[in-house]
C-alpha positions as CSV (number, residue, x, y, z in Angstrom):
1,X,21.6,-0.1,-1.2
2,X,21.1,2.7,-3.4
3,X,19.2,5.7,-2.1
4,X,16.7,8.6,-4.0
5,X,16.4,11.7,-2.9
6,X,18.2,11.5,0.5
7,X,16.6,12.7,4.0
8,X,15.1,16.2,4.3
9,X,13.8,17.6,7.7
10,X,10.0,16.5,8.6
11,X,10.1,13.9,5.3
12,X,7.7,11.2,5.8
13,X,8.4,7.8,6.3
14,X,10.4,6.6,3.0
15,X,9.3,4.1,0.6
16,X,12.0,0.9,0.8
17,X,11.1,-1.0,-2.7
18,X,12.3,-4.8,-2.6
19,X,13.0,-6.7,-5.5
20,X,11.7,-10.4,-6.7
21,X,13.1,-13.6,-7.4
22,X,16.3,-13.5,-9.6
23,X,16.4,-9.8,-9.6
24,X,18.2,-6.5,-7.9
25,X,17.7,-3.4,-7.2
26,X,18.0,-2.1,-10.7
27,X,14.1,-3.2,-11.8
28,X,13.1,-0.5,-9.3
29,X,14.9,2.3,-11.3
30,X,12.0,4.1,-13.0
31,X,10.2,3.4,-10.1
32,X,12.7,4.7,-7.9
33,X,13.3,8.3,-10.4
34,X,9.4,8.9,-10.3
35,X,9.2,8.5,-6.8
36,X,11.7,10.7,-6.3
37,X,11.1,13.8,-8.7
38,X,7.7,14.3,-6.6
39,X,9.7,14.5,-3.8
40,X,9.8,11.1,-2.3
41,X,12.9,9.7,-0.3
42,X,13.5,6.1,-1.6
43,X,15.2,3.1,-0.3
44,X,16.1,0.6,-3.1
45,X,18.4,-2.6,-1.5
46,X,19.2,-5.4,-3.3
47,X,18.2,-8.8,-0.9
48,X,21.5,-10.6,0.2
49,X,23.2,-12.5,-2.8
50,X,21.5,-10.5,-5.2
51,X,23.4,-7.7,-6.7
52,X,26.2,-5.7,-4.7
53,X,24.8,-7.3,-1.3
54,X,27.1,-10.3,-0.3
55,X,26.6,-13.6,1.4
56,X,24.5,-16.1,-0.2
57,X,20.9,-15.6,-0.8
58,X,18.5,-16.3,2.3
59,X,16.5,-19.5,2.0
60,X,13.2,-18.6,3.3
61,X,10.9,-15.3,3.0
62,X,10.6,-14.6,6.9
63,X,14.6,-15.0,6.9
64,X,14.1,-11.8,4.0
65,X,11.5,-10.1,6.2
66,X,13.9,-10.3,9.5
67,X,16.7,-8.9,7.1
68,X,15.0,-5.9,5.4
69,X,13.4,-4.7,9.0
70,X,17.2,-5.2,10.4
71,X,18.2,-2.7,7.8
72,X,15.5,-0.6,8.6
73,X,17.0,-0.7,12.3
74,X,20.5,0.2,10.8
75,X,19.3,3.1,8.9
76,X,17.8,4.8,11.7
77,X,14.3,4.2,10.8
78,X,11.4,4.0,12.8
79,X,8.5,4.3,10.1
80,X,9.0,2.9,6.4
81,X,6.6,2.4,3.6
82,X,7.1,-1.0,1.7
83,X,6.9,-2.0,-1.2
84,X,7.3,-5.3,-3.1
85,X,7.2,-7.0,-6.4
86,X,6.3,-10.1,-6.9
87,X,8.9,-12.4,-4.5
88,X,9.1,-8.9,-3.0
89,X,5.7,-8.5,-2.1
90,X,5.8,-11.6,0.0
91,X,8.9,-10.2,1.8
92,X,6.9,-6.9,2.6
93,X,4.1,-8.4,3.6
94,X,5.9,-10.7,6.2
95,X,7.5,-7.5,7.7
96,X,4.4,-5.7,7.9
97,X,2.9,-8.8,9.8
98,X,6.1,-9.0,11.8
99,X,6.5,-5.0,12.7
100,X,2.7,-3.6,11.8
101,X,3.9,-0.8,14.0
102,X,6.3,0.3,12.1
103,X,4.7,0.3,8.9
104,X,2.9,3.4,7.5
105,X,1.6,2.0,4.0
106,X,2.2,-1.4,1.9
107,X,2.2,-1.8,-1.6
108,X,2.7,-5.6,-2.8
109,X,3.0,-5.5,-6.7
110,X,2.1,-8.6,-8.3
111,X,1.3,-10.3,-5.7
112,X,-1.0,-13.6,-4.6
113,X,-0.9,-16.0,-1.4
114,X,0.0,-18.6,-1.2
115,X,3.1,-17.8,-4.6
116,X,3.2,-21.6,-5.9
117,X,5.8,-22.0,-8.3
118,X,5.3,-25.1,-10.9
119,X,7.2,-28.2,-10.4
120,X,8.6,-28.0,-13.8
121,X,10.2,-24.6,-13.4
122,X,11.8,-25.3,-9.8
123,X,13.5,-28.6,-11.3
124,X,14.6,-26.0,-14.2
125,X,16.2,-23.6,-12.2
126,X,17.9,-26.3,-10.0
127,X,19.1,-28.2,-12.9
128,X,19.0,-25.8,-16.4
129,X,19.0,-22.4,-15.7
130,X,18.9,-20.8,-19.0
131,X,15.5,-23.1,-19.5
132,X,14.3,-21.5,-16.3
133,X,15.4,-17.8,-17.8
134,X,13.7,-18.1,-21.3
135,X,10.4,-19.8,-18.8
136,X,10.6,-16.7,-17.0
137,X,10.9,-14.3,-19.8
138,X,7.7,-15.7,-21.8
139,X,5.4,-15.1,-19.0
140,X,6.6,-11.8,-17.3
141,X,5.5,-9.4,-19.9
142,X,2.4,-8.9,-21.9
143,X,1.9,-10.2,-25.7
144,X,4.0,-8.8,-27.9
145,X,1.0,-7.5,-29.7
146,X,0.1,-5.2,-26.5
147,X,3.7,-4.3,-25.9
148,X,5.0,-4.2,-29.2
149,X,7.6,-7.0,-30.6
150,X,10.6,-4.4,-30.5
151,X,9.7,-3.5,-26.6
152,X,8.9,-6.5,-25.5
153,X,12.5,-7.8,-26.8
154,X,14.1,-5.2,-25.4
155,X,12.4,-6.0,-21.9
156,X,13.1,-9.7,-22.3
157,X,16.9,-9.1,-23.0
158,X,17.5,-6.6,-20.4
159,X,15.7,-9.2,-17.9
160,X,17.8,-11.9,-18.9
161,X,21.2,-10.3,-18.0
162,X,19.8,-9.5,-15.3
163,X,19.0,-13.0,-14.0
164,X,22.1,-14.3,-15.7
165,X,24.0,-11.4,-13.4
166,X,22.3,-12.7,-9.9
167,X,23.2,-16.2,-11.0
168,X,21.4,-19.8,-11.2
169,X,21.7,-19.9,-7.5
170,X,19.8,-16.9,-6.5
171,X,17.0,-17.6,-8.6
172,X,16.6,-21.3,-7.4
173,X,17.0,-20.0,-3.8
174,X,14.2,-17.7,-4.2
175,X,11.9,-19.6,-6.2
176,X,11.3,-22.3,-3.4
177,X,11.0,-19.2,-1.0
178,X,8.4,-18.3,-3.0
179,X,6.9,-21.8,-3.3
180,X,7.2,-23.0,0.7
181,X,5.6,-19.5,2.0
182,X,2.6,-20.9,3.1
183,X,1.8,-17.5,5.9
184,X,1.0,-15.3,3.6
185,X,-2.8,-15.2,4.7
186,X,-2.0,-15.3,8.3
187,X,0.9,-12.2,8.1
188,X,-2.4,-9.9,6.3
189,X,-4.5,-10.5,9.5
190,X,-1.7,-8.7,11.3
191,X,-1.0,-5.7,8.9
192,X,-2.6,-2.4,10.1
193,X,-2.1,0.1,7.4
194,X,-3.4,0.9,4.5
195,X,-2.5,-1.6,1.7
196,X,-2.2,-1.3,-2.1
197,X,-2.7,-4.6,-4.2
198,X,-1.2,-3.5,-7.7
199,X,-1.7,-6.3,-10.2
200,X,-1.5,-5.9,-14.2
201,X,-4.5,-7.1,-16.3
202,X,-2.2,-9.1,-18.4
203,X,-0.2,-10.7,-15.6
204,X,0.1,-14.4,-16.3
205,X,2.6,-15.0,-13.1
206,X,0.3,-13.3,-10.2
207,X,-2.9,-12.9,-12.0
208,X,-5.5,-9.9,-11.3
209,X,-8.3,-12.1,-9.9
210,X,-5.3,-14.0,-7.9
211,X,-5.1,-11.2,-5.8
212,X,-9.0,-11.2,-4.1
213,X,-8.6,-13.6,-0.6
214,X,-5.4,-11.1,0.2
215,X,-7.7,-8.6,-0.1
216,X,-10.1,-10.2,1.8
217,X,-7.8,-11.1,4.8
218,X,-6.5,-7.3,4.9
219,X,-10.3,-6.2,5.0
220,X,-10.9,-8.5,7.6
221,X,-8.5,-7.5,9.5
222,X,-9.5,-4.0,9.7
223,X,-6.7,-2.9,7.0
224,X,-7.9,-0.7,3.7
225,X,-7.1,-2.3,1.3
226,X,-7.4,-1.0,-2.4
227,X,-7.3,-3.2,-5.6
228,X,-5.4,-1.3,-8.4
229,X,-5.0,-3.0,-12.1
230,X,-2.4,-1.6,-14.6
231,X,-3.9,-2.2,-18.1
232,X,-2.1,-3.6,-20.7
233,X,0.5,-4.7,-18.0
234,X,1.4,-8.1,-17.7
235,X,3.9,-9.2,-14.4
236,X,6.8,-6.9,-14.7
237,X,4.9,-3.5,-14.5
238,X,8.1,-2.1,-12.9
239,X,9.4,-1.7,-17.0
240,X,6.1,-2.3,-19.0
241,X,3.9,0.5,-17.3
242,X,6.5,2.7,-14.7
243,X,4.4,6.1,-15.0
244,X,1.0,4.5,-14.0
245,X,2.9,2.3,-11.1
246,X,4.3,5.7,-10.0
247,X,1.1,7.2,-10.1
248,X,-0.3,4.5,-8.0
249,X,1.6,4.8,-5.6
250,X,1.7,8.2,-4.9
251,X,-2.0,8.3,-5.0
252,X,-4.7,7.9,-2.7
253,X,-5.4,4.7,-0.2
């Protein structure tokens, strides 16, 4: 786990960033600095079997859910603020709906309920990961016409080591997480803090409009929940548009 800006007297409840599917604690890094240079103490583990955490990768998202609020217990920590990407933002949302008490404020990044992953991309990652790879890469960023073709290269090049780096067995793990979570409706009737759904207009994973019946459970559950799109952002907002992520979180409810 790698840790910004470490624990000052009377800090608020830090921000514990969690990752998505084939990825580590490295996509946070902008987010992570940002946080962190306005004062923010941040939390930034990678899921076990992804990154420096060992053991295999958990099979299921409540499995990841138990896990990250069992850290929480190890680190002393009573109050945390979550946040997730993508696979990530299922994860949080579970432990929100698991420990509401615990959690001052949710941020679920890319994010939609139920998280169905195609047929054809679940038998890829099974069976040819590198198909599954270059499949993931074409959808996570925006056009190269938004972007720009020598940024959005960059972006898909640096994403591929990293999946290649967590391994053909992480991602396959994690996609059929994502895929079988079928609570994801029934975890936002339990969250009681405010919530931030941050999608990017561009998103062709988790799309903006994807996002409205989680909104509408956290609403109805009593929860504020606020609907923030990142233009010209497509699923990976984490690299394509860090400063306005930063400034999204740190901003109002």
């Amino acid at each position: 786990m790698f840790e910004f800006a470490p624990r000052q007297p009377g800090d608020t409840a830090p921000w514990l960033l969690i990752h998505g599917a084939g990825h580590d604690h490295a996509v946070w890094d902008d987010i992570a600095a940002g946080l962190a240079a306005a004062g923010e103490r941040v939390l930034v583990p990678d899921l076990p079997g992804h990154g420096g955490s060992a053991g295999g990768p958990l099979a299921d998202i409540d499995a990841m859910a138990a896990w990250v609020l069992a850290l929480a217990d190890a680190l002393d920590l009573d109050r945390i603020r979550l946040c997730g990407h993508s696979m990530g933002s299922l994860v949080a949302l579970a432990a929100a709906g698991k420990a509401p008490e615990r959690i001052e404020r949710l941020a679920l990044v890319g994010s939609c309920v139920p998280m169905p992953v195609s047929p054809f991309l679940l038998d890829a990652a099974q069976n040819e990961p590198e198909r599954a790879f270059a499949l993931i890469n074409k959808f996570s960023f925006a056009p190269a016409d938004v972007l720009g073709a020598e940024r959005r290269a960059a972006f898909e090049l640096a994403n591929l080591q990293r999946m290649q780096q967590q391994g053909a067995r992480a991602l396959a793990s994690d996609l059929a997480a994502c895929n079988a979570w079928q609570d994801g409706l029934a975890a936002a009737a339990r969250v009681r803090c405010p919530t931030l759904l941050i999608s990017g207009e561009l998103d062709r994973m988790t799309p903006a409009d994807a996002v409205k019946p989680l909104s509408d459970s956290l609403e109805k559950a009593g929860c504020s929940a606020r609907i923030i799109v990142l233009a010209g952002a497509g699923h990976a907002m984490m690299q394509e548009a860090p400063h306005a992520l930063v400034d999204a979180l740190r901003g109002p409810n």
